[in-house]
C-alpha positions in Angstrom: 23.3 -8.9 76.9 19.6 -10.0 76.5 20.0 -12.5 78.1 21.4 -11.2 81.3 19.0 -8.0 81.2 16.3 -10.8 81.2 18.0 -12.9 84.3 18.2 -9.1 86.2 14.7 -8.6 85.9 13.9 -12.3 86.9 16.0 -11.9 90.2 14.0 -8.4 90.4 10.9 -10.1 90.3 11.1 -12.5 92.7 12.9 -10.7 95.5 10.3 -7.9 95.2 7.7 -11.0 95.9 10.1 -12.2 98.6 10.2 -8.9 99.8 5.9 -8.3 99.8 5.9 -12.2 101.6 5.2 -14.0 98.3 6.1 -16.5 96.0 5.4 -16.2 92.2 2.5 -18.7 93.0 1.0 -17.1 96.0 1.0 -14.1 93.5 -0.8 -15.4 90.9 -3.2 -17.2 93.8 -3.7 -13.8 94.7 -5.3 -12.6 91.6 -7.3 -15.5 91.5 -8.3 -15.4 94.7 -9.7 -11.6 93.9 -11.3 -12.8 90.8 -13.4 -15.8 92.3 -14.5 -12.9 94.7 -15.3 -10.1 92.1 -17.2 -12.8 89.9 -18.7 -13.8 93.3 -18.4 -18.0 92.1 -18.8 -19.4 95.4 -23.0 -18.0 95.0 -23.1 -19.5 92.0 -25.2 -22.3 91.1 -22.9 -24.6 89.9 -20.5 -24.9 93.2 -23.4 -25.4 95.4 -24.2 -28.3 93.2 -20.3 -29.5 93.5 -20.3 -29.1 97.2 -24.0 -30.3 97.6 -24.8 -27.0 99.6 -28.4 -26.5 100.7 -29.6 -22.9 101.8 -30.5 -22.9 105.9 -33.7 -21.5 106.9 -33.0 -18.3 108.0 -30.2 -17.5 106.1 -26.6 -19.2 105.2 -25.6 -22.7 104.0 -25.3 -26.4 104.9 -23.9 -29.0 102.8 -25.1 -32.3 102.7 -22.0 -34.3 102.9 -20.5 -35.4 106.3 -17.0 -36.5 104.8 -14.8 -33.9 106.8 -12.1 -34.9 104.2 -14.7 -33.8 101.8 -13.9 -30.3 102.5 -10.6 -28.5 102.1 -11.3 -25.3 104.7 -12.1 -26.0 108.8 -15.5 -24.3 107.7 -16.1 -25.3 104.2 -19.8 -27.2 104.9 -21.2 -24.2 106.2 -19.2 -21.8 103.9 -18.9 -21.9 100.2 -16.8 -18.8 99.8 -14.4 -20.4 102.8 -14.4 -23.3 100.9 -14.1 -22.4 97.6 -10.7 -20.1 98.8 -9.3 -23.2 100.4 -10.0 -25.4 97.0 -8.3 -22.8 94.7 -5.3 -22.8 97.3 -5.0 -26.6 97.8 -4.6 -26.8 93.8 -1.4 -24.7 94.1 0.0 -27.9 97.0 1.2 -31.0 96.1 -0.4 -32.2 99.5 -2.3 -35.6 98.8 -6.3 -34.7 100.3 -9.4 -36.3 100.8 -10.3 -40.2 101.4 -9.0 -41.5 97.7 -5.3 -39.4 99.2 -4.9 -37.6 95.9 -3.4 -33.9 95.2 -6.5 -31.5 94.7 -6.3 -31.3 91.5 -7.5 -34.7 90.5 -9.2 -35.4 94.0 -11.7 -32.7 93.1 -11.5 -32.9 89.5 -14.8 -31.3 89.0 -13.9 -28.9 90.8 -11.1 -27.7 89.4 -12.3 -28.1 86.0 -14.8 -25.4 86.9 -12.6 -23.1 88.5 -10.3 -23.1 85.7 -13.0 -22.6 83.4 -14.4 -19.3 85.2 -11.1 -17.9 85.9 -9.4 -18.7 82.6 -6.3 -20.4 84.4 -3.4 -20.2 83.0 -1.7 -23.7 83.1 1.9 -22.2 82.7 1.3 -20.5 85.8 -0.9 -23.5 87.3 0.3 -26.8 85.9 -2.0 -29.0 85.1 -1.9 -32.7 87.4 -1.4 -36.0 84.9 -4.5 -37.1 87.5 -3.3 -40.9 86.2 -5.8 -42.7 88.5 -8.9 -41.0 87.4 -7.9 -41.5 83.5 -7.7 -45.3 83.8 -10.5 -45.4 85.1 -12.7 -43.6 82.7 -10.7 -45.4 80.0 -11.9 -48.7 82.0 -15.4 -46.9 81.6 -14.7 -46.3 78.1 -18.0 -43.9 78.2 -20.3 -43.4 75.2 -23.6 -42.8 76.9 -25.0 -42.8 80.3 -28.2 -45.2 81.4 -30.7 -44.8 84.5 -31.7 -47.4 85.9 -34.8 -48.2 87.8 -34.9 -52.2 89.5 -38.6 -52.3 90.9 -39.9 -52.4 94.6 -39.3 -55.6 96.4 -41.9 -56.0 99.1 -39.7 -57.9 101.4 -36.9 -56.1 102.1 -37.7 -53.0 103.7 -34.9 -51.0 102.0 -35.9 -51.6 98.5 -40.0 -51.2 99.4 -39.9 -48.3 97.1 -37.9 -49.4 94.1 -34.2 -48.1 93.6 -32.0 -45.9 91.3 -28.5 -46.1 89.7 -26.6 -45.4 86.4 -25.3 -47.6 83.9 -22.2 -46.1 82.2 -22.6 -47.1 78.5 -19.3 -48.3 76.6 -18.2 -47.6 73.2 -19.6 -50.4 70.6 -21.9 -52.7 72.5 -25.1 -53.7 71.9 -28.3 -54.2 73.5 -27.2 -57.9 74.6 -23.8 -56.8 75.7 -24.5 -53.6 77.9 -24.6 -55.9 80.7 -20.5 -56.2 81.0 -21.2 -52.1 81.6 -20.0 -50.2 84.6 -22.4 -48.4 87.1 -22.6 -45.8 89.5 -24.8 -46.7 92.4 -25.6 -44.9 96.1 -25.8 -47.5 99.1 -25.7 -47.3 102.4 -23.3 -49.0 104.3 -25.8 -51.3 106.6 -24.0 -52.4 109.7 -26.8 -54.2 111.4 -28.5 -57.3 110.7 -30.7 -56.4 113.5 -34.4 -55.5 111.7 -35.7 -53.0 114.3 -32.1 -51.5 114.6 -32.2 -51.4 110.9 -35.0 -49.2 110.7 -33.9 -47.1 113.4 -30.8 -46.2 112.1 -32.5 -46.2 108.4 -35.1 -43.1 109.7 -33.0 -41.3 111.4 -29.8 -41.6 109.1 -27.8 -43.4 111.4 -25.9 -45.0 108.7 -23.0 -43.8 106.2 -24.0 -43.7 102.6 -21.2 -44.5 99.9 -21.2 -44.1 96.3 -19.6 -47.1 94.3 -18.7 -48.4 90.7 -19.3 -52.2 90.1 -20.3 -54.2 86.8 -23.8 -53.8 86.1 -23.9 -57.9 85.6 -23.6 -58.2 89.2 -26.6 -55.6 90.1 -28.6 -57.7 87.6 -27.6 -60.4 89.1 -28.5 -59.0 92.9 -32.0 -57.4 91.5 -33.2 -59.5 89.0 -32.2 -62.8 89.9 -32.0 -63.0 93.7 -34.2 -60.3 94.8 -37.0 -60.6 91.6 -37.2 -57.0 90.5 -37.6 -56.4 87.2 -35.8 -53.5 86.3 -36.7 -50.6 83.6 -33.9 -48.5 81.8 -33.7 -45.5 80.2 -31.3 -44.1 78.0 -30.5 -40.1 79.3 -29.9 -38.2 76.0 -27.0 -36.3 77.3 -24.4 -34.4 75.6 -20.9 -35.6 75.6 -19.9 -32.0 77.2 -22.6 -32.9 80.4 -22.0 -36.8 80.9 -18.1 -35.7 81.2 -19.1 -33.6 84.1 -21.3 -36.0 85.2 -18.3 -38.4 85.7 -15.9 -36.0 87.5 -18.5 -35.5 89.6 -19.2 -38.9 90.5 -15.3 -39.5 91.2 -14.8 -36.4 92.8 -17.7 -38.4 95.3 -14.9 -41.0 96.1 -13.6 -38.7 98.8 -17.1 -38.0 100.1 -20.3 -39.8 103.2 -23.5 -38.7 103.3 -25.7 -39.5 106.4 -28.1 -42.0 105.1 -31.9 -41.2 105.1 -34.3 -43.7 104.1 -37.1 -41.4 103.2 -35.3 -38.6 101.7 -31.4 -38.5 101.4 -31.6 -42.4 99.5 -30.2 -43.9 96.7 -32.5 -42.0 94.5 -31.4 -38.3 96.1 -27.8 -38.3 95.6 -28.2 -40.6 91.9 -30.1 -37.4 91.6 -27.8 -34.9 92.4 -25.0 -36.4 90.3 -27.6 -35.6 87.3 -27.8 -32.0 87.9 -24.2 -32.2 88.1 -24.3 -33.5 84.6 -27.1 -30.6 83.8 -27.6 -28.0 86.7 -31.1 -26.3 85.0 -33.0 -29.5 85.8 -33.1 -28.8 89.2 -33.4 -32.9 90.2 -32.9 -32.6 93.9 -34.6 -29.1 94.5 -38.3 -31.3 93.8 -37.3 -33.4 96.6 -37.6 -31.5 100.0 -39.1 -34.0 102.4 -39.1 -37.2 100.9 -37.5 -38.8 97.8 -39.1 -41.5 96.9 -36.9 -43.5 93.7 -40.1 -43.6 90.6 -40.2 -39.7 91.4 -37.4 -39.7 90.2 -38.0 -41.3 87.1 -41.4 -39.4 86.9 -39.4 -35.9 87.5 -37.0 -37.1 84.8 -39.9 -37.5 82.6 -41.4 -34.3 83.0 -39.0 -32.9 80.3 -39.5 -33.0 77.1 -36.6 -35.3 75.6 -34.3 -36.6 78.1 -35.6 -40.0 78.9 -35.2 -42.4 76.0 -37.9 -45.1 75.8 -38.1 -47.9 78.7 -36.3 -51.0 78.2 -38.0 -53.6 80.1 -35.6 -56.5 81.9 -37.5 -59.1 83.5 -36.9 -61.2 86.6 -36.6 -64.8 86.2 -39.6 -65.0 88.3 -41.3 -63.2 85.8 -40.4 -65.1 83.4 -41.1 -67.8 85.0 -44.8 -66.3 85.8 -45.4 -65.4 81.9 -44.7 -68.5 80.5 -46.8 -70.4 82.6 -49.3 -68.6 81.2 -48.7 -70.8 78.3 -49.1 -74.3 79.4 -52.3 -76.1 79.8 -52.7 -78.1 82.6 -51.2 -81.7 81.8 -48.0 -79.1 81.0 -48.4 -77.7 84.6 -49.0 -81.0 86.0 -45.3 -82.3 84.2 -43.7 -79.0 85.1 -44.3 -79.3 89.1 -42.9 -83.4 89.0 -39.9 -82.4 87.1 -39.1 -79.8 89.7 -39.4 -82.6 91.9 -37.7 -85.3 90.2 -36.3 -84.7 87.2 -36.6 -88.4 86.0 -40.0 -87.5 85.0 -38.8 -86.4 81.6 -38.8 -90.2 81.2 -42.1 -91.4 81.5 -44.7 -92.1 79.4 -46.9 -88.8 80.1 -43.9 -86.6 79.1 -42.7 -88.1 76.2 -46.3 -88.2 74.3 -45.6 -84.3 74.3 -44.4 -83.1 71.0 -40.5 -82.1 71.0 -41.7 -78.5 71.1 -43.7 -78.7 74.3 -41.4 -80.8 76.0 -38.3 -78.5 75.2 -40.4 -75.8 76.5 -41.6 -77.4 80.0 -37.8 -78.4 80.6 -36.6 -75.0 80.0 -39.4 -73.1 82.8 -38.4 -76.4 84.9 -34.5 -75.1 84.7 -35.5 -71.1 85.3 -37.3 -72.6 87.9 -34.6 -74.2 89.7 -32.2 -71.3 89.4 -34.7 -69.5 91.2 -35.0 -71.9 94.1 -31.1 -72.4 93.5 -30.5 -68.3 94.6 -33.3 -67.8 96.9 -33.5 -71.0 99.0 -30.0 -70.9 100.9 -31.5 -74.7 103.1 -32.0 -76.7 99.8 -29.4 -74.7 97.2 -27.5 -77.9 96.5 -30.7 -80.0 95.9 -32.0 -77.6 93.5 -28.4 -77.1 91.5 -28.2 -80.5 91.3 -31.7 -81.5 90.0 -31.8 -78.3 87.3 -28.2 -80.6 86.1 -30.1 -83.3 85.4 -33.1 -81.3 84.2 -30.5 -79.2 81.1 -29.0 -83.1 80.6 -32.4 -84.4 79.3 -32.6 -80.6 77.6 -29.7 -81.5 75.8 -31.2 -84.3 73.8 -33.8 -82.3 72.5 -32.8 -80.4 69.4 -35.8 -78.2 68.7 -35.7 -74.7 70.3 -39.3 -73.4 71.2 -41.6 -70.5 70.1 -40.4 -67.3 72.1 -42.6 -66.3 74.1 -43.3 -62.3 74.9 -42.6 -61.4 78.3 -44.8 -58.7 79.1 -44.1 -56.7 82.3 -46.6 -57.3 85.3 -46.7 -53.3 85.3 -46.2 -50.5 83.4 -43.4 -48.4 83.3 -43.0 -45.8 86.8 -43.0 -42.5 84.8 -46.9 -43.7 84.1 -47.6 -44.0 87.6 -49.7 -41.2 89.6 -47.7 -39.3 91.9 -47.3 -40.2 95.0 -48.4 -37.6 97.8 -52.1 -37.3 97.6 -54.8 -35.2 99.0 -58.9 -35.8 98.9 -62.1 -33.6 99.9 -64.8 -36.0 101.1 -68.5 -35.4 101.8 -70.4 -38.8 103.8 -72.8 -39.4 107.3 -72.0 -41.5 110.1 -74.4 -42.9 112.0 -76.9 -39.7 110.6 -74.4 -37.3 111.4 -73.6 -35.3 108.4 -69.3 -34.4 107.7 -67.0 -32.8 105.6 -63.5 -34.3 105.4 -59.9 -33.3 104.0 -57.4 -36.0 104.0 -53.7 -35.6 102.7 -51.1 -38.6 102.7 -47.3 -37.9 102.3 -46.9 -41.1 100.4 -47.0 -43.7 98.3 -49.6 -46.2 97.3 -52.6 -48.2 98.3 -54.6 -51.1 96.8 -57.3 -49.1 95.5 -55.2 -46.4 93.8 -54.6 -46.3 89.7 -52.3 -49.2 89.6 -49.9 -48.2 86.2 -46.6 -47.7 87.8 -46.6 -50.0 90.8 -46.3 -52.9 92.1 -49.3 -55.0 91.6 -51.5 -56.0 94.9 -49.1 -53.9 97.0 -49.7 -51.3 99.4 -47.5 -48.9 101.1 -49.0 -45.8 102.9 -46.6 -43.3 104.9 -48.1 -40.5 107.1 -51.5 -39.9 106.5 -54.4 -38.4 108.1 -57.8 -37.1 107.9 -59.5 -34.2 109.5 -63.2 -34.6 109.5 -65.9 -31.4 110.3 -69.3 -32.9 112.3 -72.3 -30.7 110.8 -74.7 -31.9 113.6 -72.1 -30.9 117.1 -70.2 -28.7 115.1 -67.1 -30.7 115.8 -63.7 -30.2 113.9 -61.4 -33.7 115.1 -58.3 -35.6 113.9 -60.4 -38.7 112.6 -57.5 -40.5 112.0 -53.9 -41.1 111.7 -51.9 -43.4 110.0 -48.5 -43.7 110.4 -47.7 -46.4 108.3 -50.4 -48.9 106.1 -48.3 -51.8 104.2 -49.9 -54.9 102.8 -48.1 -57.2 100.3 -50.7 -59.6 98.4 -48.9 -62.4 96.5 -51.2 -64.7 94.6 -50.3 -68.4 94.6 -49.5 -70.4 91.6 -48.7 -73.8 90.1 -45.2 -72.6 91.1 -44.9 -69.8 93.7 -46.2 -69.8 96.7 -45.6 -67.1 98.6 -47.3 -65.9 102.0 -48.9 -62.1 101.9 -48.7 -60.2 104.6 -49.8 -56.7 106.3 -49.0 -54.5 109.0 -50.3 -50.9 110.2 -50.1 -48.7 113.1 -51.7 -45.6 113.7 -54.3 -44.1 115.6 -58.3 -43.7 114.4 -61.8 -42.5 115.7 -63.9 -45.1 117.2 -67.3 -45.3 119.0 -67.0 -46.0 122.8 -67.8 -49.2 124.4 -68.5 -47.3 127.9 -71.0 -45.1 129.0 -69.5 -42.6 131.2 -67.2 -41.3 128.8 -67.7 -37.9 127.3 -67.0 -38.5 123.6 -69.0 -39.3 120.8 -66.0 -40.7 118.6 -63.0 -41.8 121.4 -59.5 -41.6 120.1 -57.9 -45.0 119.3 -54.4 -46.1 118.9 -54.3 -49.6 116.9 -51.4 -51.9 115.5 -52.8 -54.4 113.1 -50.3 -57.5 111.7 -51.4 -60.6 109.7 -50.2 -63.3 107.7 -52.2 -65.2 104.8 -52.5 -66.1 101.4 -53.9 -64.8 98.1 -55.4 -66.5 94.4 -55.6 -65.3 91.3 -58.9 -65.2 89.2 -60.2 -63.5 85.8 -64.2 -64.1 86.3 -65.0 -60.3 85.4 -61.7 -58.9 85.1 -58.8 -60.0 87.5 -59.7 -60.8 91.1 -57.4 -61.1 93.6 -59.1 -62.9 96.8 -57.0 -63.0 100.0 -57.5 -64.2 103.6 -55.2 -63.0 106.7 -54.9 -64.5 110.3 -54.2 -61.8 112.3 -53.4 -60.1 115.6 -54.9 -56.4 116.8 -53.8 -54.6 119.4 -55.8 -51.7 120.6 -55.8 -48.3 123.4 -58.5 -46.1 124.1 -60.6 -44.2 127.0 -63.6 -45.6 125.1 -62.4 -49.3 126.3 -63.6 -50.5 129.5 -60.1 -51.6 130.7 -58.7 -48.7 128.6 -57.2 -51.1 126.3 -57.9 -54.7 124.3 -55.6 -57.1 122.5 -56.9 -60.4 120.3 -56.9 -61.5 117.0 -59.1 -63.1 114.0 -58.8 -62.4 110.7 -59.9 -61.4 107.4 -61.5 -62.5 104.2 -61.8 -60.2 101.4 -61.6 -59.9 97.0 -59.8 -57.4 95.1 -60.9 -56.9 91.7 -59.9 -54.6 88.5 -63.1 -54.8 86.9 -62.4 -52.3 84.5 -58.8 -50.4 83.6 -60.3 -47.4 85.1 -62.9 -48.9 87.9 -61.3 -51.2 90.7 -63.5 -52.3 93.8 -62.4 -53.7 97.4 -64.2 -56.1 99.6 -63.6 -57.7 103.0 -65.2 -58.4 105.9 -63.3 -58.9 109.5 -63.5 -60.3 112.8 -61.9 -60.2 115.9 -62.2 -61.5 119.2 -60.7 -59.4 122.5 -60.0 -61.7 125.5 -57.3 -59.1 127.1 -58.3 -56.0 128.3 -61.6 -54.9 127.1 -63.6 -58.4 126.5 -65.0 -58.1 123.6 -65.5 -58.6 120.0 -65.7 -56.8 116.6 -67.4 -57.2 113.6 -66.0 -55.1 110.0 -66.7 -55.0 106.7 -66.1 -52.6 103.9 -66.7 -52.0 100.5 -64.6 -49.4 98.2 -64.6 -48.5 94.8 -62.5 -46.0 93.1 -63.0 -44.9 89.6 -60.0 -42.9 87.9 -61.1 -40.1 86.3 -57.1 -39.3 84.8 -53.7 -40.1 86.3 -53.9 -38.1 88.9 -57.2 -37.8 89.7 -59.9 -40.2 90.8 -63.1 -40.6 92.9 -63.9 -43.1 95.7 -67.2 -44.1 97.3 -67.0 -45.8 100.4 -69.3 -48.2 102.9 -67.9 -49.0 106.4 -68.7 -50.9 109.1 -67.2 -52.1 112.4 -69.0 -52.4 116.1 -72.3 -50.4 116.0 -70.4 -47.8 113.5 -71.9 -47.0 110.0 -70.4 -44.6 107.2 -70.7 -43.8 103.9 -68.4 -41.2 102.1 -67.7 -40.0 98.4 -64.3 -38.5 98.1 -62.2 -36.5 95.0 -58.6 -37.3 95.3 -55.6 -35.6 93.8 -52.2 -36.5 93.3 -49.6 -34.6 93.9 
């Protein structure tokens, strides 16, 4: 009787829902739908992090994915609440959604691990999806902790100029020496160019797709380390268990989702980023970031609190290596070293066989990191250089002594040491007797002068910066100058590597007119500058770094006779840290104008900046170029 009392009200049940329009699902998607409204979750925090949602500036939101499978409503990346309806109803459909073609459920799994957590769902009413795919592969990430990742800034490759960031994805029992078999989560664009301008067209103005990826972090090694020579720092994220499992739906939830690629701001470092606050929304990662991201910010924001970053873990480059152990020989050594990469017979003769066993393991084994170098980064002679390091670990094998290790120390300090990167000064100074005041403010990064801890050594990159300088004597307020970009890449030869530095700059600056019927004082200028040369290493006071460019300068201005002049010269200058606080520049120019305005130009300078703290320091300046003289004395700040 029970039984059939209970069957009545069943068939009750669901022809009164038949009756109002509804299944027994659409009713209980009903309530929820009410609930998600009354606890107002699509303003909350935590879905704008899931759906990458940024507020508009007067009023409403944008997200910043451009996957249209990303969303599940015909609105959903301007409206969260739209979106956030369509999410909970999709979870009710077996319909497969989204780029990975998955039911809701397990396509958004973030998502819907939220959502059921605010609204208590009931999984009798709401089953639960097995969501197979994403299981094997956490159990193939086999997650115990979660590592960041920063491979240094390679100076020629325009993409990776500023350093990069990913995540390494820790597995249960392995060590230091066998994290490399690891998994990690990395954010790339998708470059489909090999054209270099086209390249940084479409980089600027985000005219490529970005894509998040897993791969095994041996390969990034391999790519960073060993091909491209970045050492690379890691640090271990003290994370919960509770927030690196959000983390991860997160991150495969991103399967299904493009991002408009933006080489200053929405980069690798912006969206490794915003998987973090995924992982812990109250740090706020991506909110610091609102014109530029630039990938040691990142590192440095991390830093800023107080126990999540565990302690660096430096990983050379076999250049590096290389570089450090040099260090090491004495000069017969280096002599031996650069014949055996030539000919590995060497080992044979007389010089190299006086050396004790010790020595002459150890000059064998640079001689083979050597040739793996060339072997990865010389595609003309690869074959030539695999086949000579063969011969060189032959000879090796008859050696049985094993070296001293020796330390490799990292060429820099860690990024979270370096000074940030924005920076803004107040200068006081005269030129030519006229007395100024001067406020100058650059968006970014990093010139030769500033505190080095951090950086690259003997590299330069400057982004958008300008000065505004205040004439006491004419009571004159002008743009002195404007620099749109400043790069210059010093790389000091050695016994081994020879590298050429270069530089490049474009902007436009104040200069004194060459013709008399013009009306300014100070004539507006718009310059490129490029040059190629060469740099050396010394240590008389401290470490010197002297360089010399041939270059080409191309200039336009209504102080120029003709309006214009193009020619070239070049430059000889010296670089020196004299103290860890007190670095000084010198150089002196010339350059001869045979098109346009005929003519030619005399420079020199000489800077020195004195740090005061990390981000603070003082500079003191003397200038010259054609029949223009300054001195200024400038505070600058770091911000």
């Amino acid at each position: 009787m029970k039984e059939i009392a209970g069957l009545a009200l069943g068939l009750l049940f669901v022809a009164t829902a038949a009756w109002a329009g509804e299944t027994p699902d659409q009713t209980y998607l009903s309530d929820l739908l009410a609930r998600a409204d009354e606890g107002n979750l699509s303003a909350q925090r935590y879905w704008h992090v899931l759906l990458h949602y940024r507020s508009n500036l007067f009023g409403g939101y944008t997200s910043e994915a451009d996957e249209p499978g990303f969303f599940l409503a015909p609105n959903g990346k301007t409206d969260p609440r739209a979106e956030l309806h369509a999410t909970l109803t999709q979870m009710f459909s077996p319909d497969l959604v989204g780029r990975s073609k998955q039911q809701a459920q397990c396509a958004f799994i973030a998502r819907y691990h939220w959502l059921k957590e605010q609204l208590a769902i009931d999984d009798q009413r709401l089953p639960p999806q097995p969501c197979e795919r994403f299981k094997a592969w956490l159990a193939a990430l086999d997650p115990q902790g979660v590592t960041l990742i920063f491979p240094s800034a390679y100076m020629n490759n325009p993409s990776s100029m500023f350093g990069h960031i990913l995540l390494r994805i820790d597995q249960k029992g392995q060590t230091e020496q066998t994290r490399i078999l690891a998994y990690t989560v990395n954010y790339a664009a998708d470059v489909a160019t090999e054209n270099g301008v086209m390249f940084a067209v479409q980089g600027i103005f985000g005219g490529f797709k970005g894509y998040f990826s897993t791969m095994p972090y041996y390969l990034k090694v391999q790519e960073y380390r060993d091909f491209e020579n970045r050492d690379i720092w890691e640090y271990r994220l003290n994370f919960t268990e509770a927030q690196m499992t959000w983390m991860l739906r997160h991150a495969w939830e991103m399967g299904n989702a493009s991002f408009d690629y933006f080489f200053f701001k929405e980069n690798c470092a912006y969206h490794i980023l915003s998987l973090l606050d995924a992982a812990k929304p109250d740090l706020y990662l991506t909110d610091r970031f609102v014109f530029w991201t630039v990938p040691a910010d990142g590192v440095r924001a991390l830093a800023d609190y107080p126990g999540i970053l565990g302690p660096a873990v430096y990983r050379p480059s076999r250049s590096s290596k290389i570089r450090r152990r040099l260090e090491s020989l004495s000069t017969e050594e280096v002599v031996m070293l650069r014949r055996l990469a030539k000919d590995p017979a060497e080992s044979r003769s007389p010089a190299f066989t006086r050396l004790l066993p010790e020595r002459q393991a150890f000059v064998l084994d640079i001689a083979s990191d050597f040739l793996l170098y060339k072997t990865v980064t010389d595609d003309t002679s690869a074959a030539s250089y695999s086949e000579r390091n063969r011969a060189i670990l032959a000879q090796r094998s008859t050696i049985k002594v094993r070296p001293d290790e020796t330390p490799i120390l990292p060429f820099s300090s860690p990024p979270e040491q370096g000074h940030k990167t924005s920076r803004a000064g107040l200068a006081i100074g005269g030129r030519n007797g006229s007395f100024f005041e001067e406020l100058a403010v650059r968006a970014g990064y990093h010139d030769l002068l500033d505190p080095e801890p951090g950086y690259t050594p003997d590299a330069q990159i400057e982004i958008l910066s300008a000065r505004i300088r205040h004439y006491e004597e004419f009571n004159q307020t002008r743009l002195e100058s404007l620099t749109l970009a400043n790069v210059i890449s010093l790389s000091p030869v050695d016994a081994m590597f020879q590298r050429p530095s270069w530089k490049f700059s474009g902007g436009l600056q104040s200069v004194r007119p060459t013709r008399s019927d013009v009306g300014c004082r100070f004539c507006t200028n718009w310059n490129f500058n490029g040059g190629l040369g060469g740099a050396l290493e010394q240590r008389w006071i401290g470490r010197e770094v002297l360089f010399a460019f041939a270059e080409v300068d191309a200039n336009y201005s209504e102080g120029y006779e003709e309006r214009h002049r193009v020619g070239g010269g070049g430059t000889l200058g010296m670089l020196g840290a004299l103290t860890e606080r007190w670095k000084i520049l010198l150089s002196t120019t010339y350059l001869r104008y045979p098109i346009g305005d005929n003519s030619d130009d005399w420079r020199y300078t000489l800077q020195q900046r004195y740090t005061i703290q990390r981000n603070l320091a003082v500079r003191l300046e003397l200038n010259h170029r054609h029949r223009d003289d300054e001195i200024l004395f400038t505070v600058q700040a770091f911000f």
